[in-house]
N, C-alpha and C positions, 0 to 999 in steps of 0.2 A: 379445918378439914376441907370447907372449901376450897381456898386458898391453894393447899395442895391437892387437891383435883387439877384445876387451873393448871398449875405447874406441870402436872403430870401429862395433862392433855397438850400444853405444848411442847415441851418436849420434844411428846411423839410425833406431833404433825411435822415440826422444825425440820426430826430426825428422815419422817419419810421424805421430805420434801431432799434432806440432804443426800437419802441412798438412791433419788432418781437424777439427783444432777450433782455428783460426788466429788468434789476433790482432791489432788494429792494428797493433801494433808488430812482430807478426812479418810483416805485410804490406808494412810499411813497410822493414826488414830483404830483404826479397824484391825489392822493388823495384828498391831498393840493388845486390842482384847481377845484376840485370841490366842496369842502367847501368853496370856494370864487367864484365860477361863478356867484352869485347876485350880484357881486363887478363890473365886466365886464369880459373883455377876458382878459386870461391869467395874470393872477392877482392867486397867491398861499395866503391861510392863513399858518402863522405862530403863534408859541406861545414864547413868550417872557418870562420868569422868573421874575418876581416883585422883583425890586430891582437892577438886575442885564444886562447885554448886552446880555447874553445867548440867543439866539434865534433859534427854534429848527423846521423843517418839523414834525409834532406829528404825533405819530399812533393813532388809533380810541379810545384807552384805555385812552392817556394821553388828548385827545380833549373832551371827555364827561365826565372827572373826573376834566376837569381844572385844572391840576397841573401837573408840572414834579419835580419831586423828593421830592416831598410831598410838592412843595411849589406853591402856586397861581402862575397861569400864566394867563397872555392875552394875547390877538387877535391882531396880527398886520398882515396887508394886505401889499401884496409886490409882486411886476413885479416879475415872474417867470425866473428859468435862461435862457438867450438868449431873453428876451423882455423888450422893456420899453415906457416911457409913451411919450402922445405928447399932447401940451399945448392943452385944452379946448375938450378934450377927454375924456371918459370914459374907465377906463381899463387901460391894456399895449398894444394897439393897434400895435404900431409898432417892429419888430424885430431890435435886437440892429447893431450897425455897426458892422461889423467884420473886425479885424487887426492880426496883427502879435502877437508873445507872450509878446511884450514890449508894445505896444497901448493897449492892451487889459487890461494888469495888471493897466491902467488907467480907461479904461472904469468899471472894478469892484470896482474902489476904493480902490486900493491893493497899495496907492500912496507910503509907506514907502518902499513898496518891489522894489515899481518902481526904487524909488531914489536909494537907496542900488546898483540896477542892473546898473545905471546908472555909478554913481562915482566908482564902482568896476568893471568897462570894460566889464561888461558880455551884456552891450546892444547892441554892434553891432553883438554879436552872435545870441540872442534871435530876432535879427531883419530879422536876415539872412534867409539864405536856411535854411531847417533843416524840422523834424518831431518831436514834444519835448511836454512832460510834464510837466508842472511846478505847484510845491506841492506849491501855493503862500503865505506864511502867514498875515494876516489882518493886518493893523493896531496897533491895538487891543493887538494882538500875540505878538508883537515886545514891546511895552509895557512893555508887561507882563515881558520880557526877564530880568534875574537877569544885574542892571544896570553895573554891573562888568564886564560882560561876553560879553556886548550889547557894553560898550566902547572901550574892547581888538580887536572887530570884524572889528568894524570903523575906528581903529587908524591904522589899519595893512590894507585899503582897496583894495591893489591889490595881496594880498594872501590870509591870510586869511575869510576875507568876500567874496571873490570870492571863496575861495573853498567851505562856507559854501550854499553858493546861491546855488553853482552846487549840493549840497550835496540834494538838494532839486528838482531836476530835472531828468529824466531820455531819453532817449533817443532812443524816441518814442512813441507815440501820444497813451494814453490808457484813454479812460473815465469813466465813472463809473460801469456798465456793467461789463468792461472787469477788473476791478478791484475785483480779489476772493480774497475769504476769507481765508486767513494763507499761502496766495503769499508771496516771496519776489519777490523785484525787484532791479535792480543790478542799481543803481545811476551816475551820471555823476561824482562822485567825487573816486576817485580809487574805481568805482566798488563794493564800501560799499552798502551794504544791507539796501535796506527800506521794513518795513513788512509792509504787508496792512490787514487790519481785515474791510470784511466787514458783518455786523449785520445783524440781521433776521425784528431788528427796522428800520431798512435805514441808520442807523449809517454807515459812511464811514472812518475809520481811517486809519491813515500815520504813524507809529512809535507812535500810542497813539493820535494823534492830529488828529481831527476830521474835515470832509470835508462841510462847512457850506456854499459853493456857488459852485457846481460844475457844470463840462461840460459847460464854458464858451470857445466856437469855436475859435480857431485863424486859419491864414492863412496857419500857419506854427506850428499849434501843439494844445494846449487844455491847458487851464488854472482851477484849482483845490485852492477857497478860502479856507486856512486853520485857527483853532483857536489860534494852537501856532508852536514856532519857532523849529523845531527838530535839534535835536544834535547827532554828528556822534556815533554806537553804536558798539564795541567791544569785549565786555567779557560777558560770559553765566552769567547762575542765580549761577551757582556755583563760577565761579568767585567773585561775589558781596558780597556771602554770607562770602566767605574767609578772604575778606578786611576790610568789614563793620565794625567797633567796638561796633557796637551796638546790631552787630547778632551771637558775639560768642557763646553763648548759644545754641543757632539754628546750630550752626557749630558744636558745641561739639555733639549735640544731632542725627546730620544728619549723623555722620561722626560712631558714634557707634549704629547705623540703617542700616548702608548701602545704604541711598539715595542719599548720598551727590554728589557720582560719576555721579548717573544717573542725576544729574540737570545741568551736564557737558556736556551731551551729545545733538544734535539738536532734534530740537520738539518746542511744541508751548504751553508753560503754564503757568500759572498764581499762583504765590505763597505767598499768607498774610501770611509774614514771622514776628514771636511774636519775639518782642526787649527782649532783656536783662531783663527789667523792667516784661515784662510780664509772665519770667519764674521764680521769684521771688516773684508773687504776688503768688501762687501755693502752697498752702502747703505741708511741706516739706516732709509729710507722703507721699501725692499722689505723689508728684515730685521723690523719691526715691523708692516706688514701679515700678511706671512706665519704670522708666531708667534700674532698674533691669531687666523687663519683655520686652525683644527686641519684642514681637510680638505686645503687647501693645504700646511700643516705635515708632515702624513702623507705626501703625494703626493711632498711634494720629498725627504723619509728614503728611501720605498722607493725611489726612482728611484738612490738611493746603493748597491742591495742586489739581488746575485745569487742566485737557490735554486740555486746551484751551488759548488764550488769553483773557481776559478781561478789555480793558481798564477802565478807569472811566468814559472817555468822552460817551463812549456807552450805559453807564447805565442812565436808562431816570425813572425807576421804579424798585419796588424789584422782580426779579428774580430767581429762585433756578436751581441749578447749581450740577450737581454729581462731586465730588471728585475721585480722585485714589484712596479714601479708599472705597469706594463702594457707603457711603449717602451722602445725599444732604445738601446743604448751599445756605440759601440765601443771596445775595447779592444786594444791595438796596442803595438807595441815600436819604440825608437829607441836603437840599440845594447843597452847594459846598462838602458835607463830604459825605464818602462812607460807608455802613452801612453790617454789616455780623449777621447773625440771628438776624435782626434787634436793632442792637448795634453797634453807633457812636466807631468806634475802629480802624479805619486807621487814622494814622500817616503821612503819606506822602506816594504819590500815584504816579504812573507809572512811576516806575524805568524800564526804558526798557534794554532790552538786546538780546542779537543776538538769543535765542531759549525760550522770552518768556517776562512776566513781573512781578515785585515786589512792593506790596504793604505793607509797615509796618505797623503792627497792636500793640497796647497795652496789651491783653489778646492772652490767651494761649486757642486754642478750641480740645475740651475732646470729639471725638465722643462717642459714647456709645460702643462700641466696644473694648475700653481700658478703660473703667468704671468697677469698681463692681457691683454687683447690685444691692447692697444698692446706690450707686451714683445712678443709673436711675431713681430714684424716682427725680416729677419735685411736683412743688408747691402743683398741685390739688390733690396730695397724700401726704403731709405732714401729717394729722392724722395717715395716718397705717404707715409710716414709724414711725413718731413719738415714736405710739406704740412697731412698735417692741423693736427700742432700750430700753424703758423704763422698757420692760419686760424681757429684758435681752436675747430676741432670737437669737438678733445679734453677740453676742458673741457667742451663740453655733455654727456660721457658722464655718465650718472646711477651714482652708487657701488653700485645695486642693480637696475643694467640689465643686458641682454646683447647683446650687436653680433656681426655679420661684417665682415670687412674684405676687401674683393673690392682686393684689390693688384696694382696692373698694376707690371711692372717696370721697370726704372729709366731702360729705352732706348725705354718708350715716353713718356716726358718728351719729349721734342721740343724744339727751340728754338721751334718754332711756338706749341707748348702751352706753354709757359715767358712767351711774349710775352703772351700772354691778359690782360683785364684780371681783378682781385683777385674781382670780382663773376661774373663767366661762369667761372675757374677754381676757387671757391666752390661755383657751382652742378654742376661736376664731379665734384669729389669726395667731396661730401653723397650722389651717385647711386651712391659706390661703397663706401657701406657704409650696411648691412641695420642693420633696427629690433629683429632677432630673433639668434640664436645657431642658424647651419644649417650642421651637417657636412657635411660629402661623401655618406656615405652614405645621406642626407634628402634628396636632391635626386633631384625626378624631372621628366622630359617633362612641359611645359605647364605647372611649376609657375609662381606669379606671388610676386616675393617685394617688397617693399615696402623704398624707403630711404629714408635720412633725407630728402632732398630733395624727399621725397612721392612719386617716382615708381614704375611697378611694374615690375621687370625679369623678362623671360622666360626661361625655362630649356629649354633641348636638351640631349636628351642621345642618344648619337651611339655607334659600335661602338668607339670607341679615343676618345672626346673627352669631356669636359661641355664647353658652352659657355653661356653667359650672353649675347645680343643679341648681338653683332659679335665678340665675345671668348671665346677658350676658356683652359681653364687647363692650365697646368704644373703638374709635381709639384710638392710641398711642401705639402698642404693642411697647416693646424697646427688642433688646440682647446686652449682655454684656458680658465681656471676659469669668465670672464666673457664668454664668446664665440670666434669661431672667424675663420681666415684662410685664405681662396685666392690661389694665385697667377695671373696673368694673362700673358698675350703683350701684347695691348694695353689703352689705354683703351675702356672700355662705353660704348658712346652709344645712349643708350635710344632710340627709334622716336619721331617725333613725328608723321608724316602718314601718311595713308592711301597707300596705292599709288597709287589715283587721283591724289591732290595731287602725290605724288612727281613725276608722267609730267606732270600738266600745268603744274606749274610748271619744271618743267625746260626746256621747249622744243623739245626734238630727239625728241618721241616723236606729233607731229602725225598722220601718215599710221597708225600703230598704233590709235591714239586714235581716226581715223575709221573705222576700219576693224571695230573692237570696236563702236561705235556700231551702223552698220551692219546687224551682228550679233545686236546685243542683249544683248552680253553685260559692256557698262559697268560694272552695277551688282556685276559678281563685284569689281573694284576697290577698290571702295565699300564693300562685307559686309562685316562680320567674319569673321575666320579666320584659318588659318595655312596660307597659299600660299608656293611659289616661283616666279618668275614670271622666263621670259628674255626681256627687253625689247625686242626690235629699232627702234635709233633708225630717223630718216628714213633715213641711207645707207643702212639693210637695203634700201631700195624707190626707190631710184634709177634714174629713169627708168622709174617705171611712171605713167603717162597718167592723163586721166580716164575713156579710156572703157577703162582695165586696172582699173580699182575697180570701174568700173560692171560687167565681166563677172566679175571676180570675187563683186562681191554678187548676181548673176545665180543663184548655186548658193548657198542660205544653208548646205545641208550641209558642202560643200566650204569656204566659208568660215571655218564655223564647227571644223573637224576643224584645217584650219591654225592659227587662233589659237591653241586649247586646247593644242593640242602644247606649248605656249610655258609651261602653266601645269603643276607640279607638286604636287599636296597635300602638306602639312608644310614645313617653314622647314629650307632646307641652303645651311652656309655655309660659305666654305672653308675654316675651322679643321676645320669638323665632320668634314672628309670624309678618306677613311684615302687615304693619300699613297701613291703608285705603284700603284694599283689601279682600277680601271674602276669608277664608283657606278654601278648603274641605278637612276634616278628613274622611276616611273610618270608620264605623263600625264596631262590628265583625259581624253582619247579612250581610253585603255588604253595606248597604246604606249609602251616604254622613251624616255628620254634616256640616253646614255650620258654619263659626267659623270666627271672626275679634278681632283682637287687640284693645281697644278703653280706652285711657289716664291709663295706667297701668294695666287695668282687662282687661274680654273679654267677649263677646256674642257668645252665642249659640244658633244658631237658631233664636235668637232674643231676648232670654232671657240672662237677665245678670249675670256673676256671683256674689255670694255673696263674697268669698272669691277663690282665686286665689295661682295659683302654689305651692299649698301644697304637697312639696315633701315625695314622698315616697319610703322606699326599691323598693318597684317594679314599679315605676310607679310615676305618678303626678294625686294629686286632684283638682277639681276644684267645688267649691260648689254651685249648684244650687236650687233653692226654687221653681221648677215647674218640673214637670215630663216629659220626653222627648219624641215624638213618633215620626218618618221617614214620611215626607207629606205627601209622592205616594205611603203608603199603606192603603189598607182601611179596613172595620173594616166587616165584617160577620156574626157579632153576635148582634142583636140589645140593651141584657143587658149589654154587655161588653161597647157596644159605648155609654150609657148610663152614665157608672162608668167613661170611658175616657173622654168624654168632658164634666165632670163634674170637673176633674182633669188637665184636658188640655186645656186654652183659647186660646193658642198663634196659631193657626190654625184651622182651619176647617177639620175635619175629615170625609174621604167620606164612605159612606155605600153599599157595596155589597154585597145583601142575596146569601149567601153559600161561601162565600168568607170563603178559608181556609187557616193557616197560615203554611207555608213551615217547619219541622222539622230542627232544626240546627245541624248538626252535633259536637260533642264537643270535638274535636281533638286537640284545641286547650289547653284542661286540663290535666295540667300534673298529671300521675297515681301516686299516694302515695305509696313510694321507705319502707314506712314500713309493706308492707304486704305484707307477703312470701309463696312463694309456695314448698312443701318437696313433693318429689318423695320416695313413700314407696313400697317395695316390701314385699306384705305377704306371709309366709308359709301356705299353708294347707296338712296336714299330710292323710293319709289314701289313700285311691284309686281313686285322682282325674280322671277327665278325660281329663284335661290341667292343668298342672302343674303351669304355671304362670299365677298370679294373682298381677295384679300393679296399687297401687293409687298414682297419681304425686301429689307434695305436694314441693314448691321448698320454700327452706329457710333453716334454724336450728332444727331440730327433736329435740322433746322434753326427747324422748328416742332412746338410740344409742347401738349396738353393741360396746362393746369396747373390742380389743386386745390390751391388754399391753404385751410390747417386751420387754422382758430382756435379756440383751446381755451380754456375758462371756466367760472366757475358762472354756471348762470342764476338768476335775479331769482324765482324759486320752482320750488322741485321738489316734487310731489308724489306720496309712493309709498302706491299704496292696498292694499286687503288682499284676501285672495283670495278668491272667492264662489265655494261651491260648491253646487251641486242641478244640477238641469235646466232651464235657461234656456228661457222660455218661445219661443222663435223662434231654431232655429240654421237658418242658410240659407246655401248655396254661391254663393259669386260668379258662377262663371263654370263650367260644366260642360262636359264632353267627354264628347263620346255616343260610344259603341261602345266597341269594345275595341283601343286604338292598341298596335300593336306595338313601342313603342320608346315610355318618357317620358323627358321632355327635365328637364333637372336645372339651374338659373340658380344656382349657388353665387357668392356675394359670399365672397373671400376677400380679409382683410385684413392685413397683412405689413409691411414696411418696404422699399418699391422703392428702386432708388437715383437716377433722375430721374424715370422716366415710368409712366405707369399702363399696367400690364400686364393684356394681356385673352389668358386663354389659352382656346381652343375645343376644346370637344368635338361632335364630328359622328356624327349619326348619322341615319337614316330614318325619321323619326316619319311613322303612318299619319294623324296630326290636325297642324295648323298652329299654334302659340301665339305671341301677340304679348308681347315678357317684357316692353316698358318701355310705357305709358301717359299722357300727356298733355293732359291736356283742358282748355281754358281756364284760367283765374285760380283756381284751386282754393285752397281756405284749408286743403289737405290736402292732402299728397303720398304715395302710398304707393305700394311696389313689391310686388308681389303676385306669385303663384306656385302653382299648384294641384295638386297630389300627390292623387291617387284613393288611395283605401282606406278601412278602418275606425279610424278613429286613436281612441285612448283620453283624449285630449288637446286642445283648442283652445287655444292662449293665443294671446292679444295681447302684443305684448313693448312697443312704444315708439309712441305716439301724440303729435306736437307738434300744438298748436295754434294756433291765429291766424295774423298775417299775418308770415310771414319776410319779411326785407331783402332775399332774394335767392335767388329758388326755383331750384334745378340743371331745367335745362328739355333734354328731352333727344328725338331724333325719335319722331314716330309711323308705324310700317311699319302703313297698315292694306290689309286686305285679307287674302286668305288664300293667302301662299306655298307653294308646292308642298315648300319647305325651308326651314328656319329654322336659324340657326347661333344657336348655346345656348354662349356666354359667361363665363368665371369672369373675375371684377374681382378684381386683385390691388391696395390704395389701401395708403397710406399709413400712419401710426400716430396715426387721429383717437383724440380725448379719448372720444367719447360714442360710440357704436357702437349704433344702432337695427338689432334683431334680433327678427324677426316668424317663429314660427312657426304657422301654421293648417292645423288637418289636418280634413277634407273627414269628415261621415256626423254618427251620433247622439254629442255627446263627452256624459260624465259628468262634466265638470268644464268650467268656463271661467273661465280665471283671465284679471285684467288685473295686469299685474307691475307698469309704471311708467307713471305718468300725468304729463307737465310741461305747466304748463298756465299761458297768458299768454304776454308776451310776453320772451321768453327775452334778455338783455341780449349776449348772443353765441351767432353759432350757426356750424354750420361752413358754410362758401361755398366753392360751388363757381363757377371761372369760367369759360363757356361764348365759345368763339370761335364764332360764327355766319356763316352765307353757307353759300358753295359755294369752300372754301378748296380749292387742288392736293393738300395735306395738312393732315388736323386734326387726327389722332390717331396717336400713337404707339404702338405693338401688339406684344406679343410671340406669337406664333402654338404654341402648341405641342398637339399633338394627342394623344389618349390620355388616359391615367387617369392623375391627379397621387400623387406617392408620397405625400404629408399634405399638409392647407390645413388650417387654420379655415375653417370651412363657417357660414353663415347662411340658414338655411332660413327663406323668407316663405311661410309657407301663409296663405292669404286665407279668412276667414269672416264673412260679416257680415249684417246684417237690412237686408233692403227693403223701399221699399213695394211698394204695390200696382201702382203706374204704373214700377216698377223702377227709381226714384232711389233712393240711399243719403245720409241725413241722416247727419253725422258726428257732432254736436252731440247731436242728439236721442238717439242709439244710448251715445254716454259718458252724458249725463246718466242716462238709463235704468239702466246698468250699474251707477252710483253707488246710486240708488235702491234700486238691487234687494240691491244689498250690505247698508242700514242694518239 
């Protein structure tokens, strides 16, 4: 009775100790007793495998599926660990007796492991003092043991089979709790390594062998029933892979990747290593690409490789698992057989080793990643891949190009689309694959991506959608080394017309059409952009008159408030739109559209449409048979409400006398880029009293000022030298008496226009009048002159032609004396020769003559002169203010006259010469 006190008291402390720091497996144990508490106490259900001894603690997934590893299981009830039954009881009422680790391996039924311990001397150790583990194997396990390996162990029982017992022992008392996941633990047999994996299912494993009766108390340590018998483990996965004859392929292939090293090295992973067989099933095309392309090479290894352990015993259902190459693999059970993307393809399962374990498989797995991207296509694209090849597109892939593949699935082939001729279903599917390599996660709103077939597809993207023009995608995007793949619901039909063209070549959109006219608001049609637009054919306006348009266009606000309703900014189409939920669309008045997705079309409002996502250059249509109006406004007019709910059923329109509709501002139309504005400056000749007179006008003049420049050497140029003294006679041309509050500044600035000659004005209030251009008969001199008051230190003459030019620039004369004078800057051309006269006014100390060309110059530059009293002669850019920088050509005028105040030209150069010698 003591004894079972004892027992009973630890137990319970074990137990609280185990429900303040609990394990999966002791969760999964807990669970168990509560799916059997109508059994009695302490009573666990288990599931059993049909067919086999397997019997498993299930998670809540494998208990209401009934099956572990796809196979019928049943219910079997059973004493939980640490309890069991007493005759004519209900339950496992009583806790079991507690002994040492040699009684104990009796009380679980571990008899084979018993005897073993027995005949092989380790039972008076396990009897003894001590704190100890024992990994026990079942039965069962011992069985299983290849009979070869089972009779070496026995016939050798005080070494061998003693060392293997210990090999299963450690030393010191750890029970499941204290057993983590990708521990080792250092063994009682030289301190060889046992790895322990414990599972997120409650799977408990030992070197792979799985813990099916644990935390059985002893006096002197803790007993651990196992499935099978473990064997001492020494050399890594690189190790195995070295030796194997069955994995030199994988050797060869790890070894010119670069991975082979790293499976050398500690860690904890799991490797479905493909046999010989399986890199031969491959064809030889992929199998020689691949091995060439080390990145491909690498990519397809890792995708063979867990940073985890996995044994088989753990796996209870199919699971997906990330690779070193970045995706996922499921891994799955079908009976006794281990299953990877759901395909029976292991070979012989947990070869363990010191950093990890190996399972061999028959097939070779190809992530997408060292795929082309013709490989990514899976079953439900076999139509468009099909297609491509048959069309020959596949061949135009470049071997160092990268594509998308926009793959619409296999039900949207069509017999209709199937009927098409070779050339129009050609021009389809060149539209559904991209020039470039674009993820999923590169795509954004309003991108524009370009395909083979030259054209450029638009991208939305939506709360639950991407969609591309008329098409959104399903799961499955894939990337590949050379490009990438979406999946599609339907065929993309890229937009070819404008909205407007859509409505008028369609025919059923007349009374809309005139009605926008009307309006003014045609040209939205027309613009670029990205509208939605709900269309009401003619029957939306059935039975409305001419003199119903005429009072509707009566109110352009109210007209205008109606159509708009109709349009919504941004492109929505019914893939895009999230399914059993209300979209609000804004308007362009402001007001919602209420809008739902419903089995391929959509409602508006309430109305349905006729036809759906009819792409357009600017926008998507969507056609509706009833006329649209915004709830929560109401209506002010009682003929108008008359016309509207004669047109509108789907609401009740309310009535407020004087109710008036808000003006829209139409900001939103863009201004038509072909109608130009031309800034003209006119002459008016005679005795203005403002000299400037300007109509802007921007664009192309229809008449222009032209100066043709012809450039050349002349027939003698002569540069003379500079004379300096005091010139016996300096005299001002033209003098201005008093003190004017403002001088006026004629800058010649010369530039490179790009048609017309630019004259840009400066204005201001001169107290004196100056005439800037002069004209006087047949002169064999032409000079533009300019007079700047001051003391200048300086006179020079810059350029003096002589004789008779071909063709003098002859330009008006304003005489008289204007009250205002508009002062000029001349922006020309980029002439050859550039005459530049500066004269500055008082006593100079120097008067230089720079160039003198003299004769008759065999090209000069010509100016040509439209004369009359044209509508327009000159083309003018008007800009008023101070210029940020010109080149500037300052004419200061100095020269000798006589006495009767003619100026000899001839006589004043020759003199100038003279006085140089």
């Amino acid at each position: 009775m003591k004894l079972l006190f004892v027992a009973a008291f630890t137990v319970f402390v074990l137990s609280a100790f185990d429900q303040a720091d609990s394990s999966a497996y002791d969760k999964i144990v807990t669970h168990s007793r509560i799916r059997a508490k109508n059994e009695g106490p302490n009573v666990c259900a288990l599931q059993q495998v049909m067919g086999t001894k397997k019997k498993y603690f299930s998670t809540c997934r494998n208990w209401y599926q009934g099956t572990i590893c796809g196979k019928k299981a049943t219910v079997l009830y059973e004493c939980c660990p640490g309890y069991m039954k007493l005759d004519g009881m209900r339950g496992c009422p009583a806790v079991a007796p507690i002994d040492n680790v040699y009684g104990t391996l009796g009380i679980i039924q571990a008899s084979t492991t018993q005897d073993y311990s027995d005949i092989s001397k380790l039972r008076e150790e396990i009897e003894g003092q001590g704190s100890y583990t024992f990994f026990a194997p079942s039965n069962e396990a011992w069985d299983m043991l290849d009979p070869e390996v089972r009779a070496g162990l026995v016939s050798n029982v005080n070494i061998e089979l003693y060392n293997a017992l210990h090999y299963h022992m450690v030393n010191k008392r750890l029970l499941t709790k204290d057993l983590k996941n990708g521990m080792n633990v250092q063994s009682m047999y030289n301190d060889m390594g046992l790895l322990i994996n414990h599972y997120s299912n409650g799977v408990v494993t030992v070197n792979c062998a799985r813990i099916i009766h644990g935390n059985q108390i002893a006096t002197n340590g803790v007993v651990h029933m196992i499935d099978r018998v473990i064997t001492g483990v020494g050399n890594t996965i690189q190790d195995v892979i070295d030796v194997e004859d069955d994995l030199t392929s994988l050797s060869a292939a790890a070894m010119e990747s670069g991975l082979l090293e790293q499976l050398g090295q500690p860690g904890h992973y799991t490797v479905f290593a493909p046999t010989n067989e399986a890199f031969e099933k491959l064809p030889r095309s992929v199998l020689e690409r691949i091995m060439r392309d080390k990145v491909a090479l690498k990519a397809l290894l890792k995708f063979h490789i867990l940073d985890s352990v996995q044994c088989s015993e753990a796996i209870m259902a199919g699971s997906s698992y990330e690779t070193l190459e970045g995706n996922n693999i499921e891994i799955g059970c079908d009976g006794d057989s281990l299953t990877v993307n759901g395909i029976k393809m292991v070979k012989r399962k947990d070869i363990v080793t010191s950093n990890g374990v190996i399972h061999l498989i028959d097939q070779v797995l190809i992530p997408d990643s060292a795929k082309q991207v013709m490989e990514l296509a899976g079953p439900s694209q076999s139509s468009f891949t099909d297609m491509v090849a048959q069309l020959g597109l596949a061949s135009e892939f470049r071997a160092d190009g990268e594509y998308t593949l926009l793959a619409p699935l296999n039900a949207a082939f069509t017999d209709e689309v199937m009927r098409m001729d070779q050339r129009r279903l050609r021009f389809i599917i060149e539209n559904h694959i991209l020039k470039l390599k674009v993820v999923l996660s590169q795509l954004y709103n309003g991108q524009r991506l370009e395909t083979l077939g030259g054209k450029f597809l638009r991208v939305f993207i939506y709360r639950t959608a991407v969609c591309i023009e008329n098409s959104c995608m399903v799961r499955g995007s894939k990337e590949g080394r050379n490009g990438a793949l979406h999946l599609f619901r339907n065929i993309i039909k890229p937009a070819e017309n404008s909205m407007f063209e859509i409505l008028t070549k369609d025919g059923r959109f007349s009374v809309f059409l005139q009605l926008l006219e009307v309006a003014g608001l045609t040209d939205l049609l027309r613009q670029e952009g990205d509208w939605t637009l709900f269309a009401p054919t003619d029957d939306a306006f059935q039975g409305l008159s001419e003199q119903d348009i005429r009072l509707l266009s009566s109110d352009p606000n109210a007209l205008r408030t109606i159509l708009l309703y109709h349009f919504s900014n941004g492109v929505f189409i019914a893939g895009g739109m999230e399914g059993g939920v209300t979209n609000l669309l804004k308007s362009i008045p402001g007001y919602n559209l209420r809008v739902k997705a419903v089995n391929d079309s959509i409602l508006v409002n309430e109305v349905k449409a006729a036809d759906s996502d009819v792409m357009a250059t600017n926008g998507v249509v969507h056609i509706v048979k009833s006329l649209l109006y915004p709830g929560d406004v109401p209506v002010g007019d009682q003929q108008l409400l008359t016309i509207l709910k004669r047109l509108i059923k789907y609401i009740q329109i309310k009535y407020i006398q004087g109710f008036r509709y808000k003006e829209i501002p139409l900001t939103f139309l863009i201004p038509d880029s072909s109608s130009t504005i031309t800034k003209v400056t006119r002459i008016i000749q005679g005795e203005p009293t403002i000299t400037k007179v300007t109509r802007v006008i921007e664009g192309e003049p229809s008449l222009t000022k032209v100066t043709r420049v012809i450039e050349g050497e002349p027939s003698l140029t002569k540069v003379t030298r500079v004379i300096e003294g005091e010139p016996s006679l300096t005299k001002v041309t033209r003098v201005i008496e008093g003190e004017p509050s403002l001088t006026k500044v004629t800058r010649v600035i010369e530039g490179e226009p790009s048609l017309t000659k630019v004259t840009r004005v400066i204005e201001g209030e001169p107290s004196l009048t100056k005439v800037t251009r002069v004209i006087e008969g047949e002169p064999s001199l032409t000079k533009v002159t300019r007079v700047i008051e001051g003391e200048p230190s300086l006179t020079k003459v810059t350029r003096v032609i002589e004789g008779e030019p071909s063709l003098t620039k002859v330009t008006r004369v304003i005489e008289g004396e204007p009250s205002l004078t508009k002062v000029t800057r001349v922006i020309e051309g980029e002439p050859s020769l550039t005459k530049v006269t500066r004269v500055i006014e008082g006593e100079p100390s120097l008067t230089k003559v720079t160039r003198v060309i003299e004769g008759e110059p065999s090209l000069t530059k010509v100016t040509r002169v439209i004369e009359g009293e044209p509508s327009l002669t000159k083309v003018t850019r008007v800009i008023e203010g101070e210029p940020s920088l010109t080149k500037v050509t300052r004419v200061i005028e100095v020269t000798r006259v006589s006495s009767d105040g003619h100026f000899d030209a001839d006589a004043e150069i020759k003199k100038l010469l003279e006085e140089g010698q």
